[in-house]
N, C-alpha and C positions, 0 to 999 in steps of 0.2 A: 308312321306318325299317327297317334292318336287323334282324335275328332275333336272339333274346337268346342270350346263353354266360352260361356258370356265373364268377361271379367265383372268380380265384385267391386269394383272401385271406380264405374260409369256415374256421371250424374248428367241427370236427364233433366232440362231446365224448359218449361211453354216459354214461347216467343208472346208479346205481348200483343204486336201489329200484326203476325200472321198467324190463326189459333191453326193451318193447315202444318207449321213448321214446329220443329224442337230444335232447342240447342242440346248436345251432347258434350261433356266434357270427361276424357279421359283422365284419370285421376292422377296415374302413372307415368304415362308418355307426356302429357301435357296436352293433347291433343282438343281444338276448339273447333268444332261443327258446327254446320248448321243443316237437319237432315228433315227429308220427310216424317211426317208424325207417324206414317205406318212402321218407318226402320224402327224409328224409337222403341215402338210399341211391343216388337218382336223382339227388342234386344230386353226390354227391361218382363217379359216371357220369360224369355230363353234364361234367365239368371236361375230359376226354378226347373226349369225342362227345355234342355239342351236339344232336344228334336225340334223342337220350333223355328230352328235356323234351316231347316230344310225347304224352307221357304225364301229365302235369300240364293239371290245368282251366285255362281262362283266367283266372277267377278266382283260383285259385291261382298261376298264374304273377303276378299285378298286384302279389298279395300280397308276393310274393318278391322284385318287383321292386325294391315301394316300400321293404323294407326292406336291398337291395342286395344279395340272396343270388343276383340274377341282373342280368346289365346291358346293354344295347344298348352300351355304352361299348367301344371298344378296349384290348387291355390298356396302350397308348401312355395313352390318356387315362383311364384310371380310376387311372394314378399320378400322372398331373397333380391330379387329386382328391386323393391322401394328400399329391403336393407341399403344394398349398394349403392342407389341413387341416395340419400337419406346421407350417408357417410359420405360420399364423395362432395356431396353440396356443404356438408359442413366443414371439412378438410380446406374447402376453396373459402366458404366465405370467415372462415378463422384467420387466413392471410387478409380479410381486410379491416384495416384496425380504425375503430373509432373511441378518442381519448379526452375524459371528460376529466377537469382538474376544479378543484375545489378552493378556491382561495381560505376561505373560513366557511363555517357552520351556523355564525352571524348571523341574524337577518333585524332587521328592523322592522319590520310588519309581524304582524299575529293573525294571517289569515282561518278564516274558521274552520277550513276546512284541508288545511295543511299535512301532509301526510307526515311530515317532520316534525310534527307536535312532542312528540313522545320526549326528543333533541332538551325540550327545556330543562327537563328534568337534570341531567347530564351537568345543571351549572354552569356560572358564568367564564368559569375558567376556561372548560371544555370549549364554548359560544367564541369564547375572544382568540381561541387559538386561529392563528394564520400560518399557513403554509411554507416553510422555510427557501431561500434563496438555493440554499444545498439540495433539499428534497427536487425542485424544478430543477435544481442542474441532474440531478440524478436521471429523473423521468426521464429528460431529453435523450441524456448519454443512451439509458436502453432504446429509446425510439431513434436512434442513429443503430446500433446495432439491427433493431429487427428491418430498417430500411435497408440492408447492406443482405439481410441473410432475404430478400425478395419480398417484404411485408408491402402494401399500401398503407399511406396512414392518411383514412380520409378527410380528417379533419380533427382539430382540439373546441372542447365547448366548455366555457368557462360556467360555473354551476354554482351551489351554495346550499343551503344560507342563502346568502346575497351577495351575489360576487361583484356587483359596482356600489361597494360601500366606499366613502370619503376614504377610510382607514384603511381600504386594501389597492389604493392609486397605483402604489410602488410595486408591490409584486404583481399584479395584473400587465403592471408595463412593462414587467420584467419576462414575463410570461409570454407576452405579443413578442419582444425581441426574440424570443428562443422560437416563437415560429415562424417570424421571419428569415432567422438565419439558413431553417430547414424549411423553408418554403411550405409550409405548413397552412393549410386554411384553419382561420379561427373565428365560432360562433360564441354566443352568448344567449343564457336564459336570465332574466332579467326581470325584478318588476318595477325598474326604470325610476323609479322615485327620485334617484341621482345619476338620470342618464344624461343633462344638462353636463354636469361634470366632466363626462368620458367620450364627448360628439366629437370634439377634433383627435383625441385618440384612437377612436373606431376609425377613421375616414383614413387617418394616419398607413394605422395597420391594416385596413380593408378587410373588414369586418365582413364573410358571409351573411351576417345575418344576425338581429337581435330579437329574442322574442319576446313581449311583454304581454302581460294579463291586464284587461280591460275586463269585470264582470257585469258591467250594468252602465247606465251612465247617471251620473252623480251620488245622490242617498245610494242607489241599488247597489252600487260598485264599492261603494264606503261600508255598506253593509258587512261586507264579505272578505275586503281586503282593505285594513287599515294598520295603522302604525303599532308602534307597541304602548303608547299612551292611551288609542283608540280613537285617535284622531283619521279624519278619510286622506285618501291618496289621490281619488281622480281627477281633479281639478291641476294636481302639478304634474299628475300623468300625460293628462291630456297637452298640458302644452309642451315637455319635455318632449311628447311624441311629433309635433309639428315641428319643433327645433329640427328634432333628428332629421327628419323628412328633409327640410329646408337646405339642411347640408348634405345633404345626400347619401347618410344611411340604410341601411336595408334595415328596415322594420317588418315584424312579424307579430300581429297583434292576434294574439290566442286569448279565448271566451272558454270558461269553465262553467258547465250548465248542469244543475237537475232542476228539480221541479220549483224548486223556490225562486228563480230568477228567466225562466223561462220566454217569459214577454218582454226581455232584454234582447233578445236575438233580432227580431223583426228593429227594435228601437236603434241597437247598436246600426245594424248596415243601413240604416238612413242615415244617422247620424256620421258615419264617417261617408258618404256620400255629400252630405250637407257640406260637413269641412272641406271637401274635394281632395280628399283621400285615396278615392277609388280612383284607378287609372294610371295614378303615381306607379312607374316602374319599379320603384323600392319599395314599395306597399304591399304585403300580403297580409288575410284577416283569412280566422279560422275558427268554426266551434269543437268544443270538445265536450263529451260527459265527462261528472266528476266519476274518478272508478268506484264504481261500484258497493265493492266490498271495502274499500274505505267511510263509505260513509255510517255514519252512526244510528241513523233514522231511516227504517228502507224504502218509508213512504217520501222521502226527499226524492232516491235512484229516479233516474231517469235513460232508460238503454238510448244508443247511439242511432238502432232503427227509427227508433222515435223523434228521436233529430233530426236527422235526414228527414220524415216525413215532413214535420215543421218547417225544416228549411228549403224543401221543396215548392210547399205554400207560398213561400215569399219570392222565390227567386226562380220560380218554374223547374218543370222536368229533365230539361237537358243535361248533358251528363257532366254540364261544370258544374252541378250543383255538388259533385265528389270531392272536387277543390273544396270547401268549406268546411268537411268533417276530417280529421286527419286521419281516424282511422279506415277511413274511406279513397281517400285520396295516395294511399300509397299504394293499394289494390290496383285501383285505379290508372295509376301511372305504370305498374306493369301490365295490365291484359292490353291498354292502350300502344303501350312502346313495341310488345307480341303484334298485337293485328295489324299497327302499322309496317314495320319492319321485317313484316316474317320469318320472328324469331321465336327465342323458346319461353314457353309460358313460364310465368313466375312461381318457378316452384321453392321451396323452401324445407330445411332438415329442422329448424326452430324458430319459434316467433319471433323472435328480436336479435339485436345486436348481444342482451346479454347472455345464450348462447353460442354466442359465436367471438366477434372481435373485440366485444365492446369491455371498456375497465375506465373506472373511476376512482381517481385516486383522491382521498379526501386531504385535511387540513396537517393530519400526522403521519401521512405517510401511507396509509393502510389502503387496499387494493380492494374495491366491492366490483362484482360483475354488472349494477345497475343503479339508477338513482333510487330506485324504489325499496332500496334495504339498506341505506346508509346506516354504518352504526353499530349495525344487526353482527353480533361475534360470530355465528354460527354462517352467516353469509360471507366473512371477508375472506376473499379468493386467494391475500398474498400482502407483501411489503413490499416500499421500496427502501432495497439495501442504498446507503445515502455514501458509504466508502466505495462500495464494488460498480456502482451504476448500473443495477439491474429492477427489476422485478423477480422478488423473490416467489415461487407460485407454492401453495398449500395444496393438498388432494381435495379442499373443496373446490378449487378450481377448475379438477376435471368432473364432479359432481356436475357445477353449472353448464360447463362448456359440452359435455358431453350427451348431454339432453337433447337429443334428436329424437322426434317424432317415432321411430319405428321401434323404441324402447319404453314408449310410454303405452302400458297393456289398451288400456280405455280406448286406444285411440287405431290399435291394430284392424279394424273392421269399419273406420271411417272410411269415406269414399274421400273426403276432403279434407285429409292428413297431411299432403304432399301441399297443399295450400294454407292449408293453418299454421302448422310447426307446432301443435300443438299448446297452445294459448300462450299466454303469459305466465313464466314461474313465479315473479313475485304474487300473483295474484292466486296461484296455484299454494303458494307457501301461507297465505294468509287464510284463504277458503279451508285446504285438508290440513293444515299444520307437513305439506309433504309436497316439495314444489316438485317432484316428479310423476304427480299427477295432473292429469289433464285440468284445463280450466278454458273449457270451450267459446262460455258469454256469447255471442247474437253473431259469432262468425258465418254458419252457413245461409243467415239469410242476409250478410252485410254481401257478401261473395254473392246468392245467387241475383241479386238486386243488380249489382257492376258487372259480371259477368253479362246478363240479358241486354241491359241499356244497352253498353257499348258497343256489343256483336249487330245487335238491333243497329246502332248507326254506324257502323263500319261495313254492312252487308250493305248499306243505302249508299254509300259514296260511291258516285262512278268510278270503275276501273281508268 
């Protein structure tokens, strides 16, 4: 047996309360430490000159082995190890299906910052199309097939346009029945204008969840998200959202932030404190940056790190401040669900659902792997045949689904590949015109931020 080397894929993180400790995280194994700062010191050496371990007990060397912070392995074969892990994670999380339906392309608001802007173009014809009675029986029929061949289907999410327009009541209601009958949870993204309308039909079908965009409160939010006249919306927001609440919906109020609305954040979470918002068990509130590279002005961008800091300010350090940012909060809830459970770290083969189980089927039929490319020809992944009751799939299908971290070149020499997945492809197709390139944005400092917190207060709870 050859003599150990320091694997390339360690990340070595300072502890913030103890500057004597480091956190270690193996990239591969998944493995989360918390070590003397001298081990660290030698391991992140030894990456350079593998004699520096000669300084480590054998015991301690077994230790580091079993946990992959060192390895007899070639670096040729310790990426056949993240190939295999990479495929196997994706293989499993493709069996879990999450299915977004589209009533219409619709919408009544002209937000300004709408990713779906492009949609108007397309005409009113294109706008006014609804989604057929036959196309949902179709959808169904395949999602009974892949429930039969071992699929999960985690949920349906009603999408848009605007899928609680007055005009789309009947197939929306038709839609709840079909996942009722398959015992299906169904959510909704929503920007609520005509959520009065649909309170006893959500409570009905037991709605997981509806989320609606608040950006400011009053002028600020009218700013940003008004009607197609240009008329503001937060005024019949705001009380449509109390309705909801009152009858006992689950409300999920998402904040869209860059720099121009920014001092809405501290304003919004008093203000739904004031209304007595907070504490409501069907009450979640959330901010988000606007992406990125959608925006038009880069002096507006605003990163998500920079969020978190802001929202830190208001609401303190603790590590429910990760609740707040969504793309924080999902990190979050797996290194948390790991330390508590002593299970296995949240590794990942791609960054979302739309490498893996996720499909959106729009108003005609047509199969996108995301919301973020509705539309887009070169992105539709497939049809739904409306005779045979299938999902018909295209070879762009295995283009998106097959995108796994360990075939994106850029991303071969990350330590924190197996945690990424490799960014976001739409955001990847929009930046290089080539969504099989990397598109990194603020992940290793969102990672090593929740990564530290949470180890920091999980090594503090008594055993």
């Amino acid at each position: 047996m050859s003599g150990y080397r320091v694997s390339k894929y360690n990340i070595y993180l300072e502890m913030k309360r103890d500057q004597n400790k480091k956190l270690m995280i193996q990239g591969i194994r998944g493995a989360f430490d918390i070590v003397d700062h001298s081990i660290a010191e030698i391991l992140e050496k030894g990456e350079a000159d593998s004699s520096v371990l000669d300084a480590i007990s054998i015991e301690d060397k077994e230790v580091l082995a079993n946990r992959g912070y060192i390895t007899t392995l070639t670096d040729e074969e310790e990426y056949k190890v993240i190939e295999r892990i990479s495929h196997t994670l994706n293989a499993s999380s493709r069996k879990n299906l999450c299915i977004t339906i589209m009533p219409t392309y619709n919408c009544n608001f002209r937000c300004e910052y709408c990713f779906e802007q492009n949609l108007l173009a397309k005409g009113k014809e294109f706008l006014n199309k609804k989604i057929s009675v036959e196309t949902v029986d179709a959808i169904f029929v395949q999602l009974a097939k892949y429930k039969a061949e071992g699929y999960k289907i985690g949920s349906v999410y009603l999408f848009g346009g605007e899928p609680l327009l007055k005009s789309s009541k009947d197939i929306v209601t038709y839609i709840c029945e079909k996942c009722r009958e398959m015992n299906i949870p169904i959510s909704c993204i929503s920007n609520g204008y005509f959520l009065d309308e649909y309170v006893d039909l959500i409570n009905e079908y037991k709605f997981q969840k509806v989320q609606i965009t608040i950006d400011g409160i009053g002028e600020e939010h009218d700013k940003r998200r008004f009607l197609v006249g240009g008329q503001g919306t937060y005024d019949r927001i705001k009380a449509n959202i109390s309705l909801a609440l009152e009858k006992g919906n689950n409300i999920s109020l998402r904040t869209n932030v860059n720099r121009k609305n920014t001092d809405s954040v501290k304003a919004l979470i008093e203000e739904y404190q004031k209304e007595g918002w907070i504490g409501k068990p069907n009450f979640h509130y959330y901010f988000k940056t606007n992406i990125r590279c959608y925006e038009q002005e880069d002096e507006n961008a605003l990163s998500d790190v920079e969020l978190m800091q802001q929202l830190g300010e208001y609401v303190g350090q603790g590590t429910d401040r990760f609740n707040l940012n969504s793309i924080y909060s999902g990190l979050a809830e797996g290194i948390r669900y790991m330390l508590q459970n002593n299970s296995y770290a949240p590794l990942r083969s791609g960054f979302c659902g739309a490498n893996t189980g996720m499909y959106t089927i729009d108003p005609f039929g047509d199969i996108y792997p995301c919301w973020d490319v509705l539309s887009e020809a070169d992105s539709r992944i497939g049809t739904v045949d409306v005779q045979q009751g299938e999902f018909v799939l295209t070879d762009v299908h295995s283009t998106w689904k097959d995108r796994t971290v360990d075939r994106i070149s850029d991303c071969s020499k990350c330590r924190y590949m197996l945690f990424c997945g490799g960014g976001c492809s739409a955001q990847a197709k929009v930046m290089h015109n080539d969504m099989n390139q990397v598109y990194c944005d603020d992940f290793t400092a969102l990672f090593d931020e929740v990564a530290v917190d949470l180890c920091e207060e999980y090594s503090a709870v008594p055993s």
